[in-house]
C-alpha positions as a printed Julia matrix, in Angstrom:
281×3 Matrix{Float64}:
  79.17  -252.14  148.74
  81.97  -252.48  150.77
  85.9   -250.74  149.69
  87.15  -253.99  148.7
  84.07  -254.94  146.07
  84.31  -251.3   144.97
  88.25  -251.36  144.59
  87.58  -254.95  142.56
  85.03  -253.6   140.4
  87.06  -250.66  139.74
  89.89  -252.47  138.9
  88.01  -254.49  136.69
  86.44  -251.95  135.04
  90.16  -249.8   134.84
  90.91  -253.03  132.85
  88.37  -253.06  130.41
  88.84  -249.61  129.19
  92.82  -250.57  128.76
  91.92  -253.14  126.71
  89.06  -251.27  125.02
  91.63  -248.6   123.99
  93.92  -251.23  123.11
  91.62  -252.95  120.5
  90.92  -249.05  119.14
  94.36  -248.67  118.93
  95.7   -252.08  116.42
  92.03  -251.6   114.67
  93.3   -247.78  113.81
  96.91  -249.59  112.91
  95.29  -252.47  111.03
  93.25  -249.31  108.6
  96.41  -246.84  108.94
  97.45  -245.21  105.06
 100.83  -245.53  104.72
 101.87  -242.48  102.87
 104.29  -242.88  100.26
 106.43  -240.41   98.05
 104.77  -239.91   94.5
 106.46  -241.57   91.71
 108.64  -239.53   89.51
 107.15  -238.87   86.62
 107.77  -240.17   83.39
 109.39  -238.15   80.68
 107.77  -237.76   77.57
 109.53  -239.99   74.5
 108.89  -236.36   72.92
 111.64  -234.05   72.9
 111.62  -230.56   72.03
 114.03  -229.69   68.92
 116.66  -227.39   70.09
 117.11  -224.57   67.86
 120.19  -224.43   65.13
 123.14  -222.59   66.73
 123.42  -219.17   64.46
 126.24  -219.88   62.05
 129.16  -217.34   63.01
 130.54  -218.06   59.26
 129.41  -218.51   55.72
 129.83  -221.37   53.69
 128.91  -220.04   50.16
 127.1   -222.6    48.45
 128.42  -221.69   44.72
 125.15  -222.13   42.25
 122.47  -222.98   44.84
 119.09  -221.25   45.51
 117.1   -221.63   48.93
 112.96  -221.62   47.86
 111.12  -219.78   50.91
 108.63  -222.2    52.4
 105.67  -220.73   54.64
 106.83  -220.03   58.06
 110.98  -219.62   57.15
 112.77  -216.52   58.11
 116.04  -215.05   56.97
 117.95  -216.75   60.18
 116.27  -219.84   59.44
 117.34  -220.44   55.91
 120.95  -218.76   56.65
 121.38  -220.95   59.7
 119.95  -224.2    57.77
 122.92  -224.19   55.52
 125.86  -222.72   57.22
 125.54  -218.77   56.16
 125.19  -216.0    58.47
 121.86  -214.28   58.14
 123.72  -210.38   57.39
 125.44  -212.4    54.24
 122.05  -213.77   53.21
 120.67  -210.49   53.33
 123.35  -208.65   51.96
 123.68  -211.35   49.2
 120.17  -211.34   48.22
 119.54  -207.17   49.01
 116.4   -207.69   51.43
 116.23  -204.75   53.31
 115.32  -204.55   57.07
 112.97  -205.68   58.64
 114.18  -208.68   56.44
 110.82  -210.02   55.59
 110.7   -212.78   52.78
 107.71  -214.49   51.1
 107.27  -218.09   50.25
 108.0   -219.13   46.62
 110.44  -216.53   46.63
 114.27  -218.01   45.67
 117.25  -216.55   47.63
 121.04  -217.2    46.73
 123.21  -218.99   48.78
 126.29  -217.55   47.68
 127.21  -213.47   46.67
 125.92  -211.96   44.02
 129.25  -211.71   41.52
 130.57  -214.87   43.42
 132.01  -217.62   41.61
 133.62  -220.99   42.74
 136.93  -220.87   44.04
 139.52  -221.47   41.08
 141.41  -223.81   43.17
 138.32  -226.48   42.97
 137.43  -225.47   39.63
 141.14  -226.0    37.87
 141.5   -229.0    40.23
 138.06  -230.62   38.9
 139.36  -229.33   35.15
 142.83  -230.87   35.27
 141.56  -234.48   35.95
 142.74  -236.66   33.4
 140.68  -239.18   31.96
 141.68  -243.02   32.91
 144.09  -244.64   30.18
 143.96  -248.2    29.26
 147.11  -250.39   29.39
 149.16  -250.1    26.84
 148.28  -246.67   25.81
 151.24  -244.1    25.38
 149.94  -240.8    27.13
 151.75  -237.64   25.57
 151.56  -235.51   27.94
 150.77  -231.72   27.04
 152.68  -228.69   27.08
 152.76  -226.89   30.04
 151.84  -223.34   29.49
 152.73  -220.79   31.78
 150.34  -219.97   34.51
 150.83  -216.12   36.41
 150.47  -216.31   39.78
 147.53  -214.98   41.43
 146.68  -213.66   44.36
 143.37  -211.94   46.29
 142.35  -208.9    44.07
 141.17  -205.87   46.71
 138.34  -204.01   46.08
 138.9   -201.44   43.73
 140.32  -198.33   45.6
 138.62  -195.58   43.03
 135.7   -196.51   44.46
 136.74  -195.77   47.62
 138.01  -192.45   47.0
 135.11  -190.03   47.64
 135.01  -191.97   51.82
 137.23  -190.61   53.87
 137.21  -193.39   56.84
 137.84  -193.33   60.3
 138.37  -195.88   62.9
 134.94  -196.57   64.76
 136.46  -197.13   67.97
 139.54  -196.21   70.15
 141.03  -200.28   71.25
 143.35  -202.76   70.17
 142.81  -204.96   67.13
 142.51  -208.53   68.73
 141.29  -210.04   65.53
 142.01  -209.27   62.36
 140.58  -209.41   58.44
 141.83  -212.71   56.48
 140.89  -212.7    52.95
 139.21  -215.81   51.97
 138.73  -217.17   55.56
 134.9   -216.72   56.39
 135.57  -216.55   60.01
 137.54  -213.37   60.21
 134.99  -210.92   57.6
 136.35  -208.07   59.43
 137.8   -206.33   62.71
 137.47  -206.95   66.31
 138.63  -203.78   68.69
 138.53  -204.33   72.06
 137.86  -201.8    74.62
 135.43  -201.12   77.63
 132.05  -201.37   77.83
 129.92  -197.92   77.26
 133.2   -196.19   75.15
 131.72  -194.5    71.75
 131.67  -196.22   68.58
 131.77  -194.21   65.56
 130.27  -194.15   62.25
 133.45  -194.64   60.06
 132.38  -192.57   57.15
 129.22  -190.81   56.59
 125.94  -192.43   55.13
 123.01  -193.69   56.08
 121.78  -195.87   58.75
 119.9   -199.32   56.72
 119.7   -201.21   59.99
 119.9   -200.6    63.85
 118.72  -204.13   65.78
 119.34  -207.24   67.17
 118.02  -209.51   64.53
 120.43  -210.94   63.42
 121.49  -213.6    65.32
 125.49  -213.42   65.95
 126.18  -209.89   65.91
 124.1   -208.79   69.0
 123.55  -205.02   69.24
 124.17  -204.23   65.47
 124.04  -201.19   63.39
 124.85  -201.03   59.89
 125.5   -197.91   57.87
 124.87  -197.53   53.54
 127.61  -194.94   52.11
 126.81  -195.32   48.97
 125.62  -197.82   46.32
 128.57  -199.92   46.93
 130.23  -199.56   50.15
 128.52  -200.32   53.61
 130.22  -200.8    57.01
 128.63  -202.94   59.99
 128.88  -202.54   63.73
 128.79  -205.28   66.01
 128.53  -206.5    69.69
 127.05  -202.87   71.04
 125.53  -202.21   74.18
 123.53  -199.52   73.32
 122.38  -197.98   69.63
 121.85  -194.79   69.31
 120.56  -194.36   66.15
 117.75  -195.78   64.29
 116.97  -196.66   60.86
 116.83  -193.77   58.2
 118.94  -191.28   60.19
 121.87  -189.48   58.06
 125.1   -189.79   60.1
 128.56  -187.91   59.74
 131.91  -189.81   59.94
 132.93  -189.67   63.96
 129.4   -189.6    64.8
 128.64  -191.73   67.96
 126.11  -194.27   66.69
 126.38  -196.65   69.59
 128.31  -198.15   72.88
 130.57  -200.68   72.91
 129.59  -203.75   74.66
 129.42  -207.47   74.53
 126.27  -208.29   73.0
 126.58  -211.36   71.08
 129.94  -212.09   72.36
 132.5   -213.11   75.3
 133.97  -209.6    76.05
 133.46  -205.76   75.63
 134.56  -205.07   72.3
 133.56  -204.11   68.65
 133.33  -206.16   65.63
 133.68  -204.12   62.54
 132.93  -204.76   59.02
 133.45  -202.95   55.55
 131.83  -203.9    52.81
 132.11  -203.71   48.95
 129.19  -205.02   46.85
 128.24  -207.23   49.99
 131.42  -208.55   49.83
 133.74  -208.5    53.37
 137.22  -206.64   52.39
 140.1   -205.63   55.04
 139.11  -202.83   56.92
 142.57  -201.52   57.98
 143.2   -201.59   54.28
 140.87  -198.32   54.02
 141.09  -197.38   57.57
 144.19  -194.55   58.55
 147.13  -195.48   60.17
 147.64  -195.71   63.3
C-alpha cells in the first residue's frame, strides 16, 4: 500500500471515529437527567397551638369555681382565665409542688373576696323602666360615708419587724386595687443580696410559676407571707427557717427585662403595700 492509499484510508478512518464519537455524544445528550431543585415542601394545614402567654395580672372572677380536668395544672387553669398561678395558689392554699387532682374545684377569686361595691351598688341602683304617664317620686337620698381602701390590719403586723429585701430604687410601686402593681419592684444589679424581710419559713423556692422567674416565697406566720421575684440565684430551699436580713437569693432578671427585684407582702393571700410595713428610708 502505497503513502497516499494509507494517508486516504487513514483519513477515512480518522473520520469515522469523529463521527462515531459524535453519535455517542447527542445519544448521551438525548438520555441526559436534567437535575432539578426539589420542591419545597408543603406545610402541614396542622398547626401547633402556641401556648397561653402567663397572665402577669389577676382578673378575680367574683363567685366562679374552675373543676380540675385530667391533665390541667395550676398554670393552666390560672392562665386559662386571666389569674396568675401564685394568686391561684395562694387563693385556693395548695402548697408546693402545687399538685391538683381532677374533680377537685378551685376558686377563681380570694378567699374573703367579694365583688367590687362599685359594680354591685351600680347593678343595685338600676331603676326599673316606668310607663308613660307614671309620676316617679323619687326617694330620699340618704347619706352615704365615703370610703376608701381599708389596709390590712396593722395589729397583726406587730410581732414582724420588716426590712427592705434589697438595697435599689423603687421603679414600681404598690397600687391598691390595680392587679398589675401587687407589690414592689427595686432595681439594682445583678448578683446583689436579697433579703428575707422578716423571719419565717421558706413554703416555696422555684421557677414554677410562670411570671415571676427565680422565686422564693417566705410563710411568717398564719397570715402574713412575702414573695421574691426575678432572682438569679436561690439560695434556700423549701423548709429552711430564715432570719430577717438573711440572704435568700441574688438579684437578677429572671422572668423580666432588667436586673431587679419584685417584692410582694401578703395578708391572707391578699397583695397589700409593702412600703406601708417596710421602714423608712
Amino acid at each position: 500500500m502505497c503513502i497516499g492509499q494509507y494517508l486516504s484510508v487513514r483519513h477515512h478512518t480518522q473520520r469515522m471515529l469523529v463521527l462515531a464519537v459524535a453519535v455517542g455524544v447527542l445519544a448521551g445528550c438525548g438520555h441526559s437527567r436534567v437535575v432539578r431543585p426539589p420542591a419545597p415542601a408543603k406545610q402541614s394545614a396542622r398547626t401547633t397551638a402556641k401556648p397561653l402567654p402567663p397572665a402577669r395580672s389577676s382578673q378575680p372572677k367574683y363567685g366562679a369555681m374552675a373543676v380540675v380536668r385530667p391533665g390541667q395544672t395550676v398554670y393552666r387553669i390560672a392562665t386559662e382565665n386571666g389569674i396568675t398561678a401564685l394568686d391561684l395558689a395562694l387563693w385556693n392554699d395548695i402548697p408546693p409542688p402545687y399538685t391538683i387532682h381532677p374533680g377537685q374545684s378551685l376558686r377563681l377569686y380570694p378567699r374573703d373576696g367579694h365583688e367590687p361595691a362599685a359594680k354591685v351598688t351600680a347593678s343595685a341602683s338600676a331603676a326599673p323602666p316606668v310607663k308613660p304617664g307614671t309620676t316617679v317620686t323619687p326617694p330620699t337620698a340618704k347619706p352615704v360615708a365615703a370610703t376608701s381602701p381599708k389596709p390590712a390590719p396593722t395589729s397583726s403586723s406587730s410581732t414582724l419587724e420588716w426590712r427592705w429585701p434589697a438595697d435599689g430604687v423603687v421603679v414600681s410601686g404598690f397600687a391598691a386595687g390595680d392587679p398589675t402593681r401587687q407589690g414592689v419592684d427595686i432595681a439594682g444589679k445583678a448578683g446583689q443580696p436579697v433579703r428575707a424581710a422578716a423571719d419565717g419559713v421558706v413554703v416555696y423556692s422555684g421557677s414554677g410559676l410562670v411570671g415571676y422567674g427565680e422565686l422564693v416565697i417566705v410563710k411568717h406566720n398564719d397570715q402574713w407571707l412575702s414573695a421574691y421575684g426575678h432572682n438569679r440565684a436561690r439560695m434556700v430551699n423549701e423548709g429552711a427557717l430564715v432570719k430577717a436580713g438573711q440572704q435568700i437569693a441574688e438579684m437578677g432578671r429572671s422572668g423580666a427585662t432588667r436586673d431587679m427585684l419584685h417584692f410582694e407582702i401578703r395578708y391572707n393571700g391578699k397583695p397589700v403595700d409593702p412600703q406601708t410595713y417596710l421602714p423608712i428610708r
